[in-house]
Biopython code that builds the backbone (N, CA, C, O; Angstrom):
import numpy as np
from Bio.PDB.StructureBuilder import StructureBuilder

atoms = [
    (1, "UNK", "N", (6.227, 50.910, 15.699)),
    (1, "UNK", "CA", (6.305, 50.512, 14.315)),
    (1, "UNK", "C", (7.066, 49.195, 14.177)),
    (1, "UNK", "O", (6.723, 48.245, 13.473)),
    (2, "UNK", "N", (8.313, 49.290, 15.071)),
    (2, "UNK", "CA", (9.022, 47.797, 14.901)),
    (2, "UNK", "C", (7.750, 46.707, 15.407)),
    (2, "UNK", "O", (7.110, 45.968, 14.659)),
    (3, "UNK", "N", (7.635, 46.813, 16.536)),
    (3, "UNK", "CA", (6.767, 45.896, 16.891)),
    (3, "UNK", "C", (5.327, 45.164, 16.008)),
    (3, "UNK", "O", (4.722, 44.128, 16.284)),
    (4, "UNK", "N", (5.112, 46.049, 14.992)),
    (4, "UNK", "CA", (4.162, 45.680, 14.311)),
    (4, "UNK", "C", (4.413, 45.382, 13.363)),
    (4, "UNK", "O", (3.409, 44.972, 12.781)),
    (5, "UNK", "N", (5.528, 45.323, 12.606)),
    (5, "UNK", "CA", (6.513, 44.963, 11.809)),
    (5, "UNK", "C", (6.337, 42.891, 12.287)),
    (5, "UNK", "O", (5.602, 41.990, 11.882)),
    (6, "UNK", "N", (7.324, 42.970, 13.183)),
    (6, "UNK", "CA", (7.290, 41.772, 13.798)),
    (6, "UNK", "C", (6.068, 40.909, 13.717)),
    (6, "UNK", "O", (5.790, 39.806, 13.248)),
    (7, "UNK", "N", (5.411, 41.926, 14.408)),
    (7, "UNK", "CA", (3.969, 41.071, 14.465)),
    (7, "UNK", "C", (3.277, 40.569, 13.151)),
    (7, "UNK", "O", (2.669, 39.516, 12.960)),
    (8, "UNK", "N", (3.570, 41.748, 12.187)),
    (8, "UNK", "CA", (3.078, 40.929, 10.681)),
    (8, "UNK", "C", (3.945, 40.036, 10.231)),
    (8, "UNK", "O", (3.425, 39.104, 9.618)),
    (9, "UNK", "N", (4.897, 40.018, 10.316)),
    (9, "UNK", "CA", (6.088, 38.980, 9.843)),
    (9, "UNK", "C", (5.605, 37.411, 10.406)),
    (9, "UNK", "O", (5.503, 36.387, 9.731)),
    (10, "UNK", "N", (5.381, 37.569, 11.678)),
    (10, "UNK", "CA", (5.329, 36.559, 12.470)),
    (10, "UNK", "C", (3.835, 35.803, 11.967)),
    (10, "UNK", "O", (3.778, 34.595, 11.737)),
    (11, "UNK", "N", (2.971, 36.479, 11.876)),
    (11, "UNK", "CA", (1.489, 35.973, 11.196)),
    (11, "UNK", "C", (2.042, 35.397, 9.842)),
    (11, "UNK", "O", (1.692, 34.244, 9.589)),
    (12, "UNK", "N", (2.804, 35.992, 8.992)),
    (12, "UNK", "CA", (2.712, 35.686, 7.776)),
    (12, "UNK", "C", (3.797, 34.575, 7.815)),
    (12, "UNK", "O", (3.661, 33.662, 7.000)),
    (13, "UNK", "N", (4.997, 34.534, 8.774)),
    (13, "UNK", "CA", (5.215, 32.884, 9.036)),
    (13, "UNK", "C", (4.264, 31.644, 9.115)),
    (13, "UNK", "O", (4.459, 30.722, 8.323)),
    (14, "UNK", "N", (3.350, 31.578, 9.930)),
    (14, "UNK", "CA", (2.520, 31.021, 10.898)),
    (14, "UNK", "C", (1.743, 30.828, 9.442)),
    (14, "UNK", "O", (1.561, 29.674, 9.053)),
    (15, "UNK", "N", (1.354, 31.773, 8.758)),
    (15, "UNK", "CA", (0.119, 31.228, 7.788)),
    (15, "UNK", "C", (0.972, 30.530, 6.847)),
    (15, "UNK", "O", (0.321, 29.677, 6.246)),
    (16, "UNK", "N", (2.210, 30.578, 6.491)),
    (16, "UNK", "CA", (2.902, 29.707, 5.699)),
    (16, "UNK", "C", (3.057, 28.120, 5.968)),
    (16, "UNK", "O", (3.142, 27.138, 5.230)),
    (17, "UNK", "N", (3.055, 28.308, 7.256)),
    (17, "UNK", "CA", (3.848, 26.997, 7.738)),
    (17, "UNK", "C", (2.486, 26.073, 7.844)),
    (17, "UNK", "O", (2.506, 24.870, 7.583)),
    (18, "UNK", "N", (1.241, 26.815, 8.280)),
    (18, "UNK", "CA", (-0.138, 26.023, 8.000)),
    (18, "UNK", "C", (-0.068, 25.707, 6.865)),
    (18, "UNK", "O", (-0.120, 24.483, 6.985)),
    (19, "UNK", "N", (0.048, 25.980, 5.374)),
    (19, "UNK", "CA", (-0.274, 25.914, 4.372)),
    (19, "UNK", "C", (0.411, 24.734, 3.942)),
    (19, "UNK", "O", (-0.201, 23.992, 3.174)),
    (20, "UNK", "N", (1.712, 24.388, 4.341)),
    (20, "UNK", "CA", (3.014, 23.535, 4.194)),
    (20, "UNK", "C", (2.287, 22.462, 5.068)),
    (20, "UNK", "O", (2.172, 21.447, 4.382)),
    (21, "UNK", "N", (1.751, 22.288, 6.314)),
    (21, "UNK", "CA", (1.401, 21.113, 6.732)),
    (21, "UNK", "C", (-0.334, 20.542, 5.782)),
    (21, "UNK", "O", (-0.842, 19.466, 5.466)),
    (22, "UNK", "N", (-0.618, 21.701, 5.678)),
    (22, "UNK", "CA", (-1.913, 21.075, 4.871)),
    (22, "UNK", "C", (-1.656, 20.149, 3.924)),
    (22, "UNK", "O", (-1.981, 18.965, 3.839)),
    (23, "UNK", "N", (-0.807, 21.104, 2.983)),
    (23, "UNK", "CA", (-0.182, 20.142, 1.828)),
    (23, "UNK", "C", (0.396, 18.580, 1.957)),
    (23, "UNK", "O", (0.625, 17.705, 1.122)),
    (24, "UNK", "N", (0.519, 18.653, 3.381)),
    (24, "UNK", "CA", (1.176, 16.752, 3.705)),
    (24, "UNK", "C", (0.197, 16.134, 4.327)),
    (24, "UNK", "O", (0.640, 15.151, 4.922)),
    (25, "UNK", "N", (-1.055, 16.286, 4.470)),
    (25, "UNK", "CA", (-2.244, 15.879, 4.801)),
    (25, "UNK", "C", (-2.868, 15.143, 3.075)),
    (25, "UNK", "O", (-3.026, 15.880, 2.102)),
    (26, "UNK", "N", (-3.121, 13.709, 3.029)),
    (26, "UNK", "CA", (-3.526, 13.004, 2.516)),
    (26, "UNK", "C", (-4.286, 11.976, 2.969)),
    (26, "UNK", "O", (-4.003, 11.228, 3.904)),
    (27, "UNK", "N", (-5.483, 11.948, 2.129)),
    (27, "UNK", "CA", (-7.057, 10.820, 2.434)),
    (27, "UNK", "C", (-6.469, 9.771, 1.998)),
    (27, "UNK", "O", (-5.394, 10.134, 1.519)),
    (28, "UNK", "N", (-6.595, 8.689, 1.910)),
    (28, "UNK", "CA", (-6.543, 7.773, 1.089)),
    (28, "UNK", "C", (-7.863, 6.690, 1.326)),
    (28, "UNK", "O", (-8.251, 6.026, 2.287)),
    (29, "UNK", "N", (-8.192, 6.827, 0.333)),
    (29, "UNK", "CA", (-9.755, 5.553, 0.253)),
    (29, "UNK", "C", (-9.167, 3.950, -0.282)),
    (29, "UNK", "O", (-8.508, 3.741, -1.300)),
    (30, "UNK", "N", (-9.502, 3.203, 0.462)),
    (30, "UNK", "CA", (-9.073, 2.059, 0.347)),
    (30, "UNK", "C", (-9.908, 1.506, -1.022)),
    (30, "UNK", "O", (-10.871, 2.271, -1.083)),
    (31, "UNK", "N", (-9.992, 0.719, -1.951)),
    (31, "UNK", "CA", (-8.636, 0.273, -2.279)),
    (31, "UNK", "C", (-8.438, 1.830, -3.013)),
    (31, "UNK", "O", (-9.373, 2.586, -3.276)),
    (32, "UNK", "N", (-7.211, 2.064, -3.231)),
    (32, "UNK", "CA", (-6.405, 3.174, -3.857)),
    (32, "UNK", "C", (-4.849, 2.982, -5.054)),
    (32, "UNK", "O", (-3.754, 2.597, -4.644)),
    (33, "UNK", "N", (-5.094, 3.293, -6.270)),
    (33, "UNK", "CA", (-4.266, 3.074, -7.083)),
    (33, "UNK", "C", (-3.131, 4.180, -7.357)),
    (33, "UNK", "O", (-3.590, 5.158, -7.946)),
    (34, "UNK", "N", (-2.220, 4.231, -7.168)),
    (34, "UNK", "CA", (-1.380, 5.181, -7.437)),
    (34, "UNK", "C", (-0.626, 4.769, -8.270)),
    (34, "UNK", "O", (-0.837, 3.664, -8.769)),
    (35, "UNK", "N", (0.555, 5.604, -8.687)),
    (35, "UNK", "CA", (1.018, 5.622, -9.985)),
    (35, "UNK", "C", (1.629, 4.646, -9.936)),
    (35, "UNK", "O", (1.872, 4.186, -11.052)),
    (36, "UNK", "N", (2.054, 4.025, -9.018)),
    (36, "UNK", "CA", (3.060, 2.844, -9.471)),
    (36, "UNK", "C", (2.690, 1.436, -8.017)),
    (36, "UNK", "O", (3.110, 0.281, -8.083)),
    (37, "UNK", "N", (1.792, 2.034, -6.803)),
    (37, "UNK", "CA", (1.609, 1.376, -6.091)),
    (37, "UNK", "C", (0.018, 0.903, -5.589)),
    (37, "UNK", "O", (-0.810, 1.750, -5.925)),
    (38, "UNK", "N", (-0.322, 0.225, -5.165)),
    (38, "UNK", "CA", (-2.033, -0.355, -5.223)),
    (38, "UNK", "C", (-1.838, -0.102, -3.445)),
    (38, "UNK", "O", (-0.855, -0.498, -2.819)),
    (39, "UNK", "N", (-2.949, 0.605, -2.870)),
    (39, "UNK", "CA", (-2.844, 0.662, -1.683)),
    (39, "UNK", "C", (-4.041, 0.143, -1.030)),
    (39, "UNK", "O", (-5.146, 0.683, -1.086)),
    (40, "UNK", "N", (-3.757, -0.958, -0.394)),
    (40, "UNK", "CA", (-4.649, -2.405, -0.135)),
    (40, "UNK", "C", (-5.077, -2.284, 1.627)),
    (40, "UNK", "O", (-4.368, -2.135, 2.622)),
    (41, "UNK", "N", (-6.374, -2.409, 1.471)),
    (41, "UNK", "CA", (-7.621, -2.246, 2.871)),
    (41, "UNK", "C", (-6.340, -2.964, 3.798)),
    (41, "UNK", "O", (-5.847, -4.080, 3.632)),
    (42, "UNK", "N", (-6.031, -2.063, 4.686)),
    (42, "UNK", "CA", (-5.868, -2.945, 6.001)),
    (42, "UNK", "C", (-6.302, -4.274, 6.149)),
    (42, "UNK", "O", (-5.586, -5.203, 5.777)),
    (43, "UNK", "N", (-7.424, -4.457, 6.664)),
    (43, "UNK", "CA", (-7.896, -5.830, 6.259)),
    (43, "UNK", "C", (-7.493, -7.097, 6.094)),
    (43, "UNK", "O", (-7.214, -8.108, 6.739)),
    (44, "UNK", "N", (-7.607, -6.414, 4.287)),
    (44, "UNK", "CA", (-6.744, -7.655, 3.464)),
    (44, "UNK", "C", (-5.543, -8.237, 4.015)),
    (44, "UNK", "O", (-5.241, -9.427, 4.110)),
    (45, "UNK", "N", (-4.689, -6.850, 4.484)),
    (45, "UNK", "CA", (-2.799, -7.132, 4.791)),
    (45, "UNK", "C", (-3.039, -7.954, 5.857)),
    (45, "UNK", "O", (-2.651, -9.117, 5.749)),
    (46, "UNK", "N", (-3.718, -7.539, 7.094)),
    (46, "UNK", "CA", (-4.548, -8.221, 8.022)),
    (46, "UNK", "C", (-4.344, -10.100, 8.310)),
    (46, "UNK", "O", (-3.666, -10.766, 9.092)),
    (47, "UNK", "N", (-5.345, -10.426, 7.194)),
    (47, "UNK", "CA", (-5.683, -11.517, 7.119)),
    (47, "UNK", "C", (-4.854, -12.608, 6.032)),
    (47, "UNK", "O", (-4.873, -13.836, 5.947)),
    (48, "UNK", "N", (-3.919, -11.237, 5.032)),
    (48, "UNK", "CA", (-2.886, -12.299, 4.624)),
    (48, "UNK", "C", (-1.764, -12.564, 5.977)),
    (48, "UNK", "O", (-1.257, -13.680, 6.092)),
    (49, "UNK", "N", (-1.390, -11.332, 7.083)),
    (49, "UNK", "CA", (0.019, -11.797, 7.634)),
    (49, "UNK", "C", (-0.812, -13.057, 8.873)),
    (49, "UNK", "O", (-0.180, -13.922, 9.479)),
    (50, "UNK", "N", (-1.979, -12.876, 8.958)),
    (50, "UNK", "CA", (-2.412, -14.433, 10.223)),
    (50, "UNK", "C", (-2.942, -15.340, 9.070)),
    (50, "UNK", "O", (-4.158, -15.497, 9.169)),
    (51, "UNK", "N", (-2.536, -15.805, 8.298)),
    (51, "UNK", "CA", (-2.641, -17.339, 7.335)),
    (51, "UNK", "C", (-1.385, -17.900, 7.707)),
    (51, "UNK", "O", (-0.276, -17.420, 7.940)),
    (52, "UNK", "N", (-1.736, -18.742, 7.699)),
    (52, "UNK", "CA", (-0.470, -19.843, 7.941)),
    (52, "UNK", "C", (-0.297, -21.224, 6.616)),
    (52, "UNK", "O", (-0.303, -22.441, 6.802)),
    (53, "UNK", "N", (-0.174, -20.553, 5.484)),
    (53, "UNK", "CA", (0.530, -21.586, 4.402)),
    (53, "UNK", "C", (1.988, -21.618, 4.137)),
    (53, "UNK", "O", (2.751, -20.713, 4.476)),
    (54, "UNK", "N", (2.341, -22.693, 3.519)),
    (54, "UNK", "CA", (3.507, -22.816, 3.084)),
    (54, "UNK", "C", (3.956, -22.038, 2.195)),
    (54, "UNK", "O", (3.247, -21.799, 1.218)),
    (55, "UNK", "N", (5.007, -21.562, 2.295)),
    (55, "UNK", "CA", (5.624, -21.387, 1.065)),
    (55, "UNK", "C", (6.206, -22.022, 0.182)),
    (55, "UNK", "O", (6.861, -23.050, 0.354)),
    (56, "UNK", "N", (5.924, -21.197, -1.307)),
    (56, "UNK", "CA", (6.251, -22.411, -2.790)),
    (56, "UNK", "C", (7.615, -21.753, -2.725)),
    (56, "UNK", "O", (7.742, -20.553, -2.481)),
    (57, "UNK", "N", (8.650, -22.590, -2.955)),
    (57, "UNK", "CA", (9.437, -21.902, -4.062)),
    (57, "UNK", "C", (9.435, -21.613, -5.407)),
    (57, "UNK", "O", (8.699, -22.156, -6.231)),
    (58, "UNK", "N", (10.347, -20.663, -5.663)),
    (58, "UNK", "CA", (10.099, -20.153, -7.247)),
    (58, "UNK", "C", (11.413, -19.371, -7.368)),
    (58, "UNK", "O", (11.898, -18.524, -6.618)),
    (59, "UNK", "N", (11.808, -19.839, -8.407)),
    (59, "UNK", "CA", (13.216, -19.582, -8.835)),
    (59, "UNK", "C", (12.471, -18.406, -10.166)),
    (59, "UNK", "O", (11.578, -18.686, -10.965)),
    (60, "UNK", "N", (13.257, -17.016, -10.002)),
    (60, "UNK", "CA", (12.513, -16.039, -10.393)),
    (60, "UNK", "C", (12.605, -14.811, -9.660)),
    (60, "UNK", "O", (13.213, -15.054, -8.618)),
    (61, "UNK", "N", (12.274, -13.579, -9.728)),
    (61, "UNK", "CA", (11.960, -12.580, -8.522)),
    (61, "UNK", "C", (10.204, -12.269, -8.671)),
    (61, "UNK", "O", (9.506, -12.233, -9.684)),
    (62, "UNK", "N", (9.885, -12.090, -7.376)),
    (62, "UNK", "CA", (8.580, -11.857, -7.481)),
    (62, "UNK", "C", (8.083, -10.880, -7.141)),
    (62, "UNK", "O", (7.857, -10.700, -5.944)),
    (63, "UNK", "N", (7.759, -9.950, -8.085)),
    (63, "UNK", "CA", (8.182, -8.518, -7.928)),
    (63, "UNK", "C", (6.781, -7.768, -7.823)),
    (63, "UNK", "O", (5.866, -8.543, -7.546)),
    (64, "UNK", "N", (6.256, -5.920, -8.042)),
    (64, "UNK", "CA", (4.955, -5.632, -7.590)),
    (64, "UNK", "C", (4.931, -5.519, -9.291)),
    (64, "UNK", "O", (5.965, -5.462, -9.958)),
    (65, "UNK", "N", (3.641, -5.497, -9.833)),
    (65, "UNK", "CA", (3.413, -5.641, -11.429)),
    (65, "UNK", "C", (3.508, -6.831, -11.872)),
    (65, "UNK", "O", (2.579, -7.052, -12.649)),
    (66, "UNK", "N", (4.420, -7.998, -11.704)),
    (66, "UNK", "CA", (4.870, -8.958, -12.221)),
    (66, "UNK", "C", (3.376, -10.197, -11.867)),
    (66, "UNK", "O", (2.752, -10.398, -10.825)),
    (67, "UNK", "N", (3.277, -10.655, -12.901)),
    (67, "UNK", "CA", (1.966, -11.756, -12.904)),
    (67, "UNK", "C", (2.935, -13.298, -12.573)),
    (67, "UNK", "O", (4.012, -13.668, -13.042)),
    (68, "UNK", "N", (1.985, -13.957, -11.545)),
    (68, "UNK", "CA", (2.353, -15.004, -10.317)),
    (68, "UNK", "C", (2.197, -16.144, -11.551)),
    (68, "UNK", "O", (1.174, -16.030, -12.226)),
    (69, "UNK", "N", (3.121, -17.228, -11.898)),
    (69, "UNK", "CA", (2.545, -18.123, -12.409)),
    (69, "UNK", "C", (1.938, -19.307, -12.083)),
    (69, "UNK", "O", (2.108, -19.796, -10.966)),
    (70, "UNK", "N", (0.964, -20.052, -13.263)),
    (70, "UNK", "CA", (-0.037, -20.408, -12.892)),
    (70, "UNK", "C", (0.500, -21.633, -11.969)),
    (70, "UNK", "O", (-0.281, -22.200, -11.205)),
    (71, "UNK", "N", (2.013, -22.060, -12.080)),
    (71, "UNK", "CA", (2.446, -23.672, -10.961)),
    (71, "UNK", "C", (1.635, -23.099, -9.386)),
    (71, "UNK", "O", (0.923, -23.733, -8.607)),
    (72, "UNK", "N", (2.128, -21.565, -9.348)),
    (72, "UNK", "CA", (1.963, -20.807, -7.944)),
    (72, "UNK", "C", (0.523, -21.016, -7.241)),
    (72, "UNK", "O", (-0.116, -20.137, -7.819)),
    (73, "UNK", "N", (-0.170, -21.488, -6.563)),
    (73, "UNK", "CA", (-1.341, -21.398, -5.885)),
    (73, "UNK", "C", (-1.791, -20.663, -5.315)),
    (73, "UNK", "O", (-1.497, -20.709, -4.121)),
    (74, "UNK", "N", (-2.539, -19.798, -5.654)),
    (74, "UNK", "CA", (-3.477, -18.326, -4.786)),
    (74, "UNK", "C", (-4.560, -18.769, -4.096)),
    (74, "UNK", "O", (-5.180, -19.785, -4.410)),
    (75, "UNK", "N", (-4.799, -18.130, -3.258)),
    (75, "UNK", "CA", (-6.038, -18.627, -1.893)),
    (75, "UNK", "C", (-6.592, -17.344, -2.012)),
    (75, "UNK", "O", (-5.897, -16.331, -1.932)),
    (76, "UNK", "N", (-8.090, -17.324, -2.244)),
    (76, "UNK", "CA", (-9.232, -16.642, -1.894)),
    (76, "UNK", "C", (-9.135, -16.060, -0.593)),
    (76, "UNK", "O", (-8.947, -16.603, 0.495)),
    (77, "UNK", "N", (-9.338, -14.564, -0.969)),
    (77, "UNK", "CA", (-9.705, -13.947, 0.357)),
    (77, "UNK", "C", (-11.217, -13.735, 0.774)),
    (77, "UNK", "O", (-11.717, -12.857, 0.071)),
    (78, "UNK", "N", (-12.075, -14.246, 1.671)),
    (78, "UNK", "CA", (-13.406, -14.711, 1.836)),
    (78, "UNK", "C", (-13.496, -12.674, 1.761)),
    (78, "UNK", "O", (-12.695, -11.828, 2.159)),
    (79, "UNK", "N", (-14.999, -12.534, 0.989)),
    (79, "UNK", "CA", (-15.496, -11.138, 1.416)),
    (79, "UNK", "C", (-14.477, -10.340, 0.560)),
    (79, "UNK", "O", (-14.861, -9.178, 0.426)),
    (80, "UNK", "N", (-13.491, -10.555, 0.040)),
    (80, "UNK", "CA", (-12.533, -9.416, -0.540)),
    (80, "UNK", "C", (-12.389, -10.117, -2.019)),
    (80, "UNK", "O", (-11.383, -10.681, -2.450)),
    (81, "UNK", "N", (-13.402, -9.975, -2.557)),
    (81, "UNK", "CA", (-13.054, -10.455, -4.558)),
    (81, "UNK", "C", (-11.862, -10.053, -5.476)),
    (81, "UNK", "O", (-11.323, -10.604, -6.436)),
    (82, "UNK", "N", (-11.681, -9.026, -4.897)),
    (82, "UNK", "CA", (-10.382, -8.380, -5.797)),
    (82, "UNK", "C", (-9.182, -8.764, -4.720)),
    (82, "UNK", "O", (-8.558, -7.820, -4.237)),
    (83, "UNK", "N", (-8.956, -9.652, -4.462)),
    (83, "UNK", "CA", (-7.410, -9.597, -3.440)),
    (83, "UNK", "C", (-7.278, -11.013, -3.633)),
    (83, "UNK", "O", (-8.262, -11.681, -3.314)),
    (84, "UNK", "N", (-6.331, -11.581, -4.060)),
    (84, "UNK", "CA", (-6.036, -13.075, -3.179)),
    (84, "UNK", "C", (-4.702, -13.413, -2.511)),
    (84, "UNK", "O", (-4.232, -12.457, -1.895)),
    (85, "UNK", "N", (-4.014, -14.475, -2.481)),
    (85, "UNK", "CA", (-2.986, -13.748, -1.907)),
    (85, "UNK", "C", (-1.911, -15.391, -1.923)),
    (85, "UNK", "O", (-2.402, -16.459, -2.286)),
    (86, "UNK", "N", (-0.305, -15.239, -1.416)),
    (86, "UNK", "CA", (0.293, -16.359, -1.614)),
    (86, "UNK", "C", (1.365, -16.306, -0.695)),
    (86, "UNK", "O", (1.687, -15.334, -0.012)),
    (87, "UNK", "N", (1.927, -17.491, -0.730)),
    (87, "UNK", "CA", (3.324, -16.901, -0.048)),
    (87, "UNK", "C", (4.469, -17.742, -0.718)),
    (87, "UNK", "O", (4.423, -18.972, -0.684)),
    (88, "UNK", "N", (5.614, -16.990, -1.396)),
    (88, "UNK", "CA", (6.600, -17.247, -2.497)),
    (88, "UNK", "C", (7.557, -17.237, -1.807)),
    (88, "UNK", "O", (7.641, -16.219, -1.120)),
    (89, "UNK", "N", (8.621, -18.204, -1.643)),
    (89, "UNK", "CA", (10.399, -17.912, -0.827)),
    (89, "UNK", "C", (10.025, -17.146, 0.161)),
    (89, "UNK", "O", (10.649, -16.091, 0.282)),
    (90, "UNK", "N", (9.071, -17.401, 1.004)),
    (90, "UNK", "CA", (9.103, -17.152, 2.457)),
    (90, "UNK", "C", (8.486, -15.404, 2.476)),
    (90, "UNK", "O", (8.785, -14.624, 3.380)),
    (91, "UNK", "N", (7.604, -15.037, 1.307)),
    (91, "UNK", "CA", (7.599, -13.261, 1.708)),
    (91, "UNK", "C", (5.580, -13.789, 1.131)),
    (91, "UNK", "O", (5.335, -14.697, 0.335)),
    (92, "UNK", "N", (4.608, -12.993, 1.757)),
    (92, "UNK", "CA", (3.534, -12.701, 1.703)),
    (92, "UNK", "C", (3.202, -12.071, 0.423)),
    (92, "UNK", "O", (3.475, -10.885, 0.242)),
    (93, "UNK", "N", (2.695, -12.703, -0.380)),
    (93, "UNK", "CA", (2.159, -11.613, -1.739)),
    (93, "UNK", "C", (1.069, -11.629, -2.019)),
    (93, "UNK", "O", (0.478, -12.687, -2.240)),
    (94, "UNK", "N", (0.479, -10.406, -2.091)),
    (94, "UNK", "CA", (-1.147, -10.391, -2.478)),
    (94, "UNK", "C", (-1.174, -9.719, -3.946)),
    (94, "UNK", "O", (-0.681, -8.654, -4.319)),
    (95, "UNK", "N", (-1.945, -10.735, -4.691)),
    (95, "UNK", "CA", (-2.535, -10.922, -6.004)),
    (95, "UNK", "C", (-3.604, -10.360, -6.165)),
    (95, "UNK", "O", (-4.399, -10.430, -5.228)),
    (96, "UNK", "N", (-3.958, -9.693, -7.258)),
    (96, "UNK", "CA", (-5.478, -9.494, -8.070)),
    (96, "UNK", "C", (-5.757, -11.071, -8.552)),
    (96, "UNK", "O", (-4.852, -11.413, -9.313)),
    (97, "UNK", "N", (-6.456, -11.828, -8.400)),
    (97, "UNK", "CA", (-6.857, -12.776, -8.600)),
    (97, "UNK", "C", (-7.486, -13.371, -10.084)),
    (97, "UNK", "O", (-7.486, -14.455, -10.668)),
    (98, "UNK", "N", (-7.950, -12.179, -10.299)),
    (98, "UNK", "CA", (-8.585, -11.902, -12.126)),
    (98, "UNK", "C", (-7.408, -12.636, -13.190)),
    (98, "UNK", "O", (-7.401, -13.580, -13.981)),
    (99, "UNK", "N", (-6.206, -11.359, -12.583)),
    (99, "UNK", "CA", (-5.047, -11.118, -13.558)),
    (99, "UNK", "C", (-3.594, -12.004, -13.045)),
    (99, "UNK", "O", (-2.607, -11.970, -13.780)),
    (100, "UNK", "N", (-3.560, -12.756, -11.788)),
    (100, "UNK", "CA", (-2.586, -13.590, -10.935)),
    (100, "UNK", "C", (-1.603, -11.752, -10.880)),
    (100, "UNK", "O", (-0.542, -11.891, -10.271)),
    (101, "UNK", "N", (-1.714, -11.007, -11.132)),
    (101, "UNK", "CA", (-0.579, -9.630, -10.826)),
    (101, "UNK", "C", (-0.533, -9.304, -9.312)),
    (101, "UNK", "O", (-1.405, -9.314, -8.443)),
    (102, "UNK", "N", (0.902, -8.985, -9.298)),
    (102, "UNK", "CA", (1.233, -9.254, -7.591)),
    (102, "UNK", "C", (0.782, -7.236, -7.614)),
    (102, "UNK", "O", (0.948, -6.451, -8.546)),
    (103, "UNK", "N", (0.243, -6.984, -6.317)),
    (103, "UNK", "CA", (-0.513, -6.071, -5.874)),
    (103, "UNK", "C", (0.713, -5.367, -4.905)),
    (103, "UNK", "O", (1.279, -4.278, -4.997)),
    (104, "UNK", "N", (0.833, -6.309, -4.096)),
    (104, "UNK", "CA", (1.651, -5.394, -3.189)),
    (104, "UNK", "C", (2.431, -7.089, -2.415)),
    (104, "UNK", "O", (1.853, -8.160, -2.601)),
    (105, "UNK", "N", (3.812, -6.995, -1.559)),
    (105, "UNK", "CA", (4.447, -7.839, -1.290)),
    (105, "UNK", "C", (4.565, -7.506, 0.495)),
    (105, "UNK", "O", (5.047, -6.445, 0.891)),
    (106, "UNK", "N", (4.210, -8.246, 1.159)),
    (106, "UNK", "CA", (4.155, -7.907, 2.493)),
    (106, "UNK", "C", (5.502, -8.502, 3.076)),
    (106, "UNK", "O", (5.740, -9.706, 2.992)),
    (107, "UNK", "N", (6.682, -7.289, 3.883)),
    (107, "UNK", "CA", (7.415, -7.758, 4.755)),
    (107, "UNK", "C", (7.239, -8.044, 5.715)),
    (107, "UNK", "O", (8.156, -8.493, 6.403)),
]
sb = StructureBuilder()
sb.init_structure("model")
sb.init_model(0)
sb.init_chain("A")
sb.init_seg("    ")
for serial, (resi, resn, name, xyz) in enumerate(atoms, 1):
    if name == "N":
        sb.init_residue(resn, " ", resi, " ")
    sb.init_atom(name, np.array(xyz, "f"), 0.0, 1.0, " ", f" {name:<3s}", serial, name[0])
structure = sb.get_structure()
């Protein structure tokens, strides 16, 4: 009786702890909007960190939400319409190009 005791205990661990890793299993489809963050094709991040432009300065913070102004110069990402991208005080920022809104800031 103990032993089978155990043995159900031990299953009904085991099916818990599956259930707990399922739950941290997440898809994500590129591009992907979340509540507060834009989660941008490999790719894109890709081909903004091998560009080699200057950086502008800009007295300001250049933050994720915050729209790039127009002094700032954005470069087309060939094949990717919705992405463009810059580089501000030395940090990588990729823009929606539509709206100049910084997307995500690459360290």
């Amino acid at each position: 009786m103990r032993n089978r005791l155990i043995l159900v205990s031990a299953a009904a661990l085991l099916s818990l702890s599956a259930s707990a890793y399922a739950q941290d299993t997440v898809i994500v489809q590129d591009p992907v909007t979340t509540e507060s963050t834009v989660v941008v094709p490999g790719e894109v991040r890709t081909y903004v960190l091998q560009q080699d432009i200057p950086s502008v300065s800009y007295e300001g913070d250049i933050l994720v939400g915050k729209v790039v102004p127009e002094s700032v110069e954005i470069h087309a990402i060939e094949g990717q319409p919705d992405y463009a991208y810059t580089v501000v005080n030395q940090h990588r920022v990729i823009v929606n190009p539509q709206t100049r809104t910084v997307v995500q800031i690459l360290e």
